[in-house]
Structure formats: C-alpha cells, structure tokens
N, C-alpha and C positions, 0 to 999 in steps of 0.2 A: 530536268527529268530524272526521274528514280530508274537506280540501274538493276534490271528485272532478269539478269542473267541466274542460271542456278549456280548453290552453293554449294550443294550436300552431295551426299556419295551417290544417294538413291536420283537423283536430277542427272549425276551426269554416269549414272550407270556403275552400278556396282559389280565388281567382278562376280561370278555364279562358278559356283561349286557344280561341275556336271557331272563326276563319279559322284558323288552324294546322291544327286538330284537323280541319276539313274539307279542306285542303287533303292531309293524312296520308291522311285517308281516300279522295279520290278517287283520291292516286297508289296505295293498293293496289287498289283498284278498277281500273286501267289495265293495272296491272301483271299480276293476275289474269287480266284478259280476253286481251292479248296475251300470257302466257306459257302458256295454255291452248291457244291459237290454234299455239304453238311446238311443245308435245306433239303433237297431232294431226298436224300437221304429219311429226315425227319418226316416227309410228308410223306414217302412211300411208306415209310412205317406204322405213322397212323394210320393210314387208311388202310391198312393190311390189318391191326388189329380195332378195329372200329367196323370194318366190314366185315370180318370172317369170323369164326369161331376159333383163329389157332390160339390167341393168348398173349400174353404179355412177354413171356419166354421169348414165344415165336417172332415176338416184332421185334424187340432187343435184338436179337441173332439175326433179323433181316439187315434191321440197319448195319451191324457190325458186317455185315458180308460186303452190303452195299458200300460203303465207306472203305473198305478192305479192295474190293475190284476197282472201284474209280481211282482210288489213289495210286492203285497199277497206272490203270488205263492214262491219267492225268498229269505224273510225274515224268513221262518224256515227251510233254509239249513245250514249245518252248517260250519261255517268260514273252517274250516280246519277240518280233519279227523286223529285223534291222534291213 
C-alpha cells in the first residue's frame, strides 16, 4: 500500500505569523472605515452640487468639511473589538 501520510509544511501546518496577520487586519479595518467615510463624502457632494445651485466651490468645501468632521468623529473608534 502507498504511504498517504502528509509531507509538506502546509499538510502538517505551518506555523502563522499572528502580529503580522493582526496587524493586515487592522490596516484593512482602517482602510475600510476611512475609505467608506471618502464615498459618503463623494456622494453627499454630488448631490449637493447636481441638486442645488451653490457650485463647484461649494461641493469641493462640502466634501473637505465632511472628510474633515468624520475623520474627528472616526479616529477614536477602535480598530477592532478584542
């Protein structure tokens, strides 16, 4: 009979880097939360100048306020919940 045991590192489990793998993780956790925080941003902006009459000035300066308060409001939550 063929001997069907594993050979490889990955078969009998490779050791895992968990500061890495937690540090991977919080930056997409970051990344998420402020690139969420960008859309909204984008889309209140459009629609602020697509709907109204203020201007191209005025949406530029909405988003930068928007993006400006949230990244208050968003920098002391915390990455993840242990």
């Amino acid at each position: 009979m063929a001997d069907k045991t594993p050979a490889g590192p990955v078969e009998l489990g490779a050791q895992m880097d968990y500061d890495e793998h937690d540090k991977s993780y919080r930056l997409f956790l970051e990344l998420a939360k402020y690139g969420s925080l960008v859309v909204v941003a984008i889309l209140a902006s459009m629609g602020f100048l697509f709907f109204t009459n203020a201007g191209v000035f005025s949406s530029a300066v909405l988003f930068i306020v928007i993006c400006a308060v949230g990244y208050f409001l968003l920098r002391d939550l915390p990455a993840h919940i242990t």
